[in-house]
C-alpha positions as CSV (number, residue, x, y, z in Angstrom):
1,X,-37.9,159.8,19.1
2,X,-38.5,157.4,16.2
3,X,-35.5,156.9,13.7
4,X,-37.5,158.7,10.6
5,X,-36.6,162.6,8.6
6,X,-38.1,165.2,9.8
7,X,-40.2,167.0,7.3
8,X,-38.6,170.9,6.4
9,X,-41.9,172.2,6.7
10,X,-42.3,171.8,11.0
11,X,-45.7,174.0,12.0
12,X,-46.1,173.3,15.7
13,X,-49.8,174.8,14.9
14,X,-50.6,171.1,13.5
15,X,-50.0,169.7,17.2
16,X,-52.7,172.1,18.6
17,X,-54.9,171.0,15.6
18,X,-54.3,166.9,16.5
19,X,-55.0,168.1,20.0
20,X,-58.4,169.7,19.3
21,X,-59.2,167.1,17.0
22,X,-58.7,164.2,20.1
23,X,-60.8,166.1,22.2
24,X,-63.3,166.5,19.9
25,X,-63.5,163.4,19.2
26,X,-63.4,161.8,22.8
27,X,-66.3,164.2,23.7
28,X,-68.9,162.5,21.6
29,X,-67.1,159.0,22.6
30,X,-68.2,159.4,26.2
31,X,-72.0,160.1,25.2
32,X,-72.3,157.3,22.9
33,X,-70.4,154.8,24.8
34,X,-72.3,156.4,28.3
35,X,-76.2,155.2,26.2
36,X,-74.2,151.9,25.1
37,X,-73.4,150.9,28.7
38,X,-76.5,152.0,30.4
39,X,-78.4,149.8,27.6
40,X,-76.3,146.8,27.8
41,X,-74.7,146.8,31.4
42,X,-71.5,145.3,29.2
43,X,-68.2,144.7,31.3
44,X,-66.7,145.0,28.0
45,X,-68.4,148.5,27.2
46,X,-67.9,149.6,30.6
47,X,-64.1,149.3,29.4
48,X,-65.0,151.3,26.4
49,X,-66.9,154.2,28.5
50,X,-63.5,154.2,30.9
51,X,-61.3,154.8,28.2
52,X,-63.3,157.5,26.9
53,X,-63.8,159.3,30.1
54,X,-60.1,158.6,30.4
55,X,-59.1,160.0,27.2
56,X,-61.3,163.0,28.0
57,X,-58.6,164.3,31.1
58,X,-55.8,163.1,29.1
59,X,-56.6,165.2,26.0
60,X,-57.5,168.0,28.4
61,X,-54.1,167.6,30.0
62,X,-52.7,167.5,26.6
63,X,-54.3,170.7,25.1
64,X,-52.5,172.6,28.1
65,X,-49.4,171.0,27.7
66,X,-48.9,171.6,24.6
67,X,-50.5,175.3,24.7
68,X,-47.4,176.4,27.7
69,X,-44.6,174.1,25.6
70,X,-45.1,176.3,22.4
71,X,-44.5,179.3,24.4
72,X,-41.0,181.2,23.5
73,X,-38.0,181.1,25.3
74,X,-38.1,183.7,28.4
75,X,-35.9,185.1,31.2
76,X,-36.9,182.4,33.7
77,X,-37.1,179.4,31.1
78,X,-34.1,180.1,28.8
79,X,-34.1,177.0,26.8
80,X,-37.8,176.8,26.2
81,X,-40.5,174.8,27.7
82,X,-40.6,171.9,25.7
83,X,-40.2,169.6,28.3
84,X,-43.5,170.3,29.3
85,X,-44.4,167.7,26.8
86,X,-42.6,165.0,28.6
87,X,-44.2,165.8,32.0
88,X,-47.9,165.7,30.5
89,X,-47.1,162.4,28.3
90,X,-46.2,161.1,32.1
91,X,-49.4,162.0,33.3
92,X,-50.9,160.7,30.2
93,X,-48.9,157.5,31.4
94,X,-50.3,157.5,34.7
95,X,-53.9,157.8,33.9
96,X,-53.6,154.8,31.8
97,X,-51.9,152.7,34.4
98,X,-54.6,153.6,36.7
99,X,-57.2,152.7,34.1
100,X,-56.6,149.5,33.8
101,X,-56.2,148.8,37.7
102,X,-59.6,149.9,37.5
103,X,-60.9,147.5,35.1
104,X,-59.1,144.5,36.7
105,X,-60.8,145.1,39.4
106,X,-64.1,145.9,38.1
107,X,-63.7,142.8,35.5
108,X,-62.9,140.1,38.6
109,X,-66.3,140.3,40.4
110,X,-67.5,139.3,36.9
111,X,-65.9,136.2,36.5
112,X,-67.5,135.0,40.0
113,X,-70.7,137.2,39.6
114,X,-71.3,136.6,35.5
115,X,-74.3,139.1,34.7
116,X,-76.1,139.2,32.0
117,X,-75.4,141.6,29.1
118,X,-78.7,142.9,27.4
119,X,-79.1,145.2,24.1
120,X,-76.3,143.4,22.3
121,X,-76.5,145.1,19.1
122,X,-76.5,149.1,20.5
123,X,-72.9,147.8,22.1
124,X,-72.1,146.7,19.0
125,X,-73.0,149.3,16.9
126,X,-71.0,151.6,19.4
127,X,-68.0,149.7,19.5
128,X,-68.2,150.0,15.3
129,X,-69.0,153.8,15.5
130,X,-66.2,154.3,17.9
131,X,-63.7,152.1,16.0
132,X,-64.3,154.0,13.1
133,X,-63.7,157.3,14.7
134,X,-60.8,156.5,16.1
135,X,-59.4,155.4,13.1
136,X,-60.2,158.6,11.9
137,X,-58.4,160.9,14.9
138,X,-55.1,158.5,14.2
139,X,-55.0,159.2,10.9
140,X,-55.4,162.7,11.8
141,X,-52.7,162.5,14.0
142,X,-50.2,160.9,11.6
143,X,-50.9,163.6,9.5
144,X,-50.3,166.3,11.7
145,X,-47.3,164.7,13.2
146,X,-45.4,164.8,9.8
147,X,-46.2,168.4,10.1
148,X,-45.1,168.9,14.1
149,X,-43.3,166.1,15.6
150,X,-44.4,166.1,19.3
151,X,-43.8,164.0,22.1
152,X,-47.5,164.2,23.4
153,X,-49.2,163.6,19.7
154,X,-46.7,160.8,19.5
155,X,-48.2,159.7,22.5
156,X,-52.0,160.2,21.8
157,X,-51.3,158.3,18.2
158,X,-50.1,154.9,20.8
159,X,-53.0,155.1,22.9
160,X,-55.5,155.8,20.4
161,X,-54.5,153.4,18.6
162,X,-54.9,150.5,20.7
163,X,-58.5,152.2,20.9
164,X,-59.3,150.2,17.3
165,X,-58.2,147.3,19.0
166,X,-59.9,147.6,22.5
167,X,-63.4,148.0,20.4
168,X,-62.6,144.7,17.9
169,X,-62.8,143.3,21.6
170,X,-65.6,144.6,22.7
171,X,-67.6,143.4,19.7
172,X,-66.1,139.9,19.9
173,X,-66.8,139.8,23.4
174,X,-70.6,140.8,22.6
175,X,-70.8,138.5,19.7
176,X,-69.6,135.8,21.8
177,X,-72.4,136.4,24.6
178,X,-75.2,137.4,21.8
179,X,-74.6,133.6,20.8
180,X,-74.8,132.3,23.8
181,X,-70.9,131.6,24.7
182,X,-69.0,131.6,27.9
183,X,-70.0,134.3,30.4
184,X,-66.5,135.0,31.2
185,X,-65.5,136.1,27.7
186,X,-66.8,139.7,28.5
187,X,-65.2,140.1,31.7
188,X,-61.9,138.4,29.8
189,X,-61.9,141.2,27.0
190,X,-62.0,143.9,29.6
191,X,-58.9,142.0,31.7
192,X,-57.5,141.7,27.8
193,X,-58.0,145.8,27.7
194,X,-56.2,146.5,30.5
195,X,-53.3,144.6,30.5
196,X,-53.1,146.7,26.6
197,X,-53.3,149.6,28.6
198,X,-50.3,148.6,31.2
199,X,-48.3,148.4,28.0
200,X,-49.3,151.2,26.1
201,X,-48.9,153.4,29.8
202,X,-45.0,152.0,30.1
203,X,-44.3,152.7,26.5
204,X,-45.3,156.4,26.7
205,X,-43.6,156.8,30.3
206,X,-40.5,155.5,28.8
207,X,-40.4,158.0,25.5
208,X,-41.6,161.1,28.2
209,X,-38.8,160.0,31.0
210,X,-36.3,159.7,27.6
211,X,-37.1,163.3,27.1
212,X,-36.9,164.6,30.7
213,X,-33.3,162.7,31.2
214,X,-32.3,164.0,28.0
215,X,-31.6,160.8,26.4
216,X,-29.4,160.7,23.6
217,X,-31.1,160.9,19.9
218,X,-31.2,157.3,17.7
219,X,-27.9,156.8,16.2
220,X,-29.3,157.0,12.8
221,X,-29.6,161.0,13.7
222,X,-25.9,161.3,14.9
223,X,-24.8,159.7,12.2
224,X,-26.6,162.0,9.8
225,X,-24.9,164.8,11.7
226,X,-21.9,163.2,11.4
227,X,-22.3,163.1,7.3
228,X,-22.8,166.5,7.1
229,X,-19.8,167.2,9.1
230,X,-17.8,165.4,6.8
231,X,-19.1,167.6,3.9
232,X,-16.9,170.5,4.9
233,X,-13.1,169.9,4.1
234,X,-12.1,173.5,6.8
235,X,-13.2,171.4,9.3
236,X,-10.2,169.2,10.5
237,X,-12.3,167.2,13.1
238,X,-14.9,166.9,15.6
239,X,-15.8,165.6,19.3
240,X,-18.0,165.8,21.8
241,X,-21.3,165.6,19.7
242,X,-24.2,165.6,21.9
243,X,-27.8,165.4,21.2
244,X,-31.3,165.8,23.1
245,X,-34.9,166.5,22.2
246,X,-37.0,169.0,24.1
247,X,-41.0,169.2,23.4
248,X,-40.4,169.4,19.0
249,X,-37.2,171.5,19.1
250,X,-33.6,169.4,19.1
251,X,-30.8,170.3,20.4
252,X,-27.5,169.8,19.0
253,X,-23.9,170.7,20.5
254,X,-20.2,169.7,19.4
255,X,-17.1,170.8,19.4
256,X,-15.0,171.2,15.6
257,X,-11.5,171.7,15.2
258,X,-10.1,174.3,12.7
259,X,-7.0,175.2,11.6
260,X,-5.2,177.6,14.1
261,X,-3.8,179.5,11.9
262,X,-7.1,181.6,10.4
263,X,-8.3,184.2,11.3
264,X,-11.2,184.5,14.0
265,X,-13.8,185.5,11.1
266,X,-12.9,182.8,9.0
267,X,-13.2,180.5,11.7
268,X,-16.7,182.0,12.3
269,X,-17.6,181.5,8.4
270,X,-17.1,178.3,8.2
271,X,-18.8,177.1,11.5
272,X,-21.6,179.5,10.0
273,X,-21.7,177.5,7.4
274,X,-21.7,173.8,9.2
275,X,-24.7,175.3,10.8
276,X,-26.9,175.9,8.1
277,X,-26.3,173.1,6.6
278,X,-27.4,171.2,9.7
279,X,-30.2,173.2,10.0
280,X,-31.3,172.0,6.7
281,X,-31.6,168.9,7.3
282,X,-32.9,169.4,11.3
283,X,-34.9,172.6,10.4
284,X,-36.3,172.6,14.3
285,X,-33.0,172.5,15.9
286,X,-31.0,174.7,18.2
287,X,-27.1,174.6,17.4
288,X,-24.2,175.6,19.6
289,X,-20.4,174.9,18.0
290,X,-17.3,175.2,19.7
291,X,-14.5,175.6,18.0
292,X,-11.0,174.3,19.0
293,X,-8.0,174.8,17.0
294,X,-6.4,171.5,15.6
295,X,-4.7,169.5,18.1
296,X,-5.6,171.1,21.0
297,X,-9.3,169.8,21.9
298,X,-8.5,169.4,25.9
299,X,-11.0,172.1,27.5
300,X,-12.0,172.4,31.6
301,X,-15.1,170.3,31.1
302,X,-13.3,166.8,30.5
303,X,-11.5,166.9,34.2
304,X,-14.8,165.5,35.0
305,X,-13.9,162.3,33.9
306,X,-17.5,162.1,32.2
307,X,-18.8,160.9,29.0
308,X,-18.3,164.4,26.2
């Protein structure tokens, strides 16, 4: 999860909007780059038309994700199912790595074979329209994640993204052959793209697998919780302070000590009150406190020997 606030406002609807809006966007891709292609016979446009039939599935996969990781808690699924997210952004993962295997190998016989690209300019002009409305869905996507801060939109923004890059290539590699260049310079921009793709696809397998293993938030966030702990003068201390992310919703335990001597329902006022004021700040949090009385902070779960 990036270090940044999270905006009071969360409305996981905006997701679902980002998530239409991608496959929206990728159907028309795969038509216009599909015309490109057959017109130009472009290694580098061929890398273009992948990715777009590629992003088709992937935003398929995403739209279902997300659709069964906004559904409420249930009797089987007690804690939600937001990891759903991190599962899809792995297959989202996956079907990037196996993209560019595909146009390694594709882009090799090229550089022994060279063939010549025809219709430079409808490649061209493709590559421009597709830049263009890609810059367009990321934008949309920022947007919406300031809105609904998703694991897959987080990882839809990365891939996308490296789609205005992976089209600048495509027109400098049709430039290039237009002129009369190198014939390996198109097969080169597509080996280019795909070696983008490997790092784009680890990137977005790292953030999903940091979700499914429950990987600790940045510091910056404990240390915000931390803060607001600190703001309450009936709370004596504090340990165990854990932290995970699941789909948009975070999770946040720890354990407070109070003085022993109040009474249960004061107790339970003033962790009351350390709760709202976390959820203030995390308003699409979940928050369990224990309270142990000052002094005595030794409970059954540290016998493990593990890190509280």
């Amino acid at each position: 999860m990036d270090e940044k606030q999270i905006d009071p406002q969360i409305e996981p609807r905006f997701a679902m909007i980002a998530s239409f809006w991608a496959m929206g966007t990728v159907t028309l891709l795969i038509f216009i780059k599909g015309y490109a292609y057959w017109r130009s016979d472009s290694a580098a446009v061929l890398a273009t038309f992948t990715d777009s039939l590629t992003d088709a599935a992937i935003s398929l996969i995403m739209l279902l994700a997300l659709r069964y990781s906004l559904r409420p808690a249930d009797h089987d699924h007690r804690h939600g199912h937001g990891k759903m997210e991190g599962i899809a952004a792995l297959f989202q993962a996956a079907f990037l790595a196996a993209a560019a295997l595909f146009l390694i190998f594709a882009s090799i016989n090229r550089f022994f074979e060279p063939q010549i690209v025809t219709d430079h300019m409808v490649g061209i002009t493709v590559a421009a329209i597709a830049m263009a409305m890609s810059a367009v869905l990321v934008t949309v996507q920022k947007y919406c994640l300031k809105r609904a801060p998703s694991l897959a939109i987080e990882a839809d923004n990365a891939h996308y993204s490296t789609d205005i890059a992976l089209n600048g290539s495509v027109i400098a590699a049709l430039l290039v052959s237009y002129y009369n260049g190198p014939t390996w310079v198109d097969p080169a921009c597509a080996v280019a793209i795909a070696l983008y793709y490997a790092f784009t696809a680890r990137s977005i397998a790292l953030q999903a697998t940091d979700m499914l293993m429950d990987k600790e938030l940045p510091e910056a966030v404990r240390t915000k919780i931390k803060e607001i702990i600190k703001r309450h003068p009936d709370i004596l201390g504090f340990h165990d302070l854990r932290t995970r992310k699941s789909g948009m919703v975070i999770h946040i335990s720890m354990d407070v000590e109070i003085d022993p001597e109040l009474t249960l329902h004061h107790s339970h006022e003033i962790i009351r009150a350390l709760e709202h004021d976390i959820i203030d700040d995390f308003p699409y949090a979940e928050v369990i406190i224990h309270a142990d009385p000052f002094g005595d902070t030794h409970d059954l779960r540290h016998n493990e020997g593990a890190l509280h």
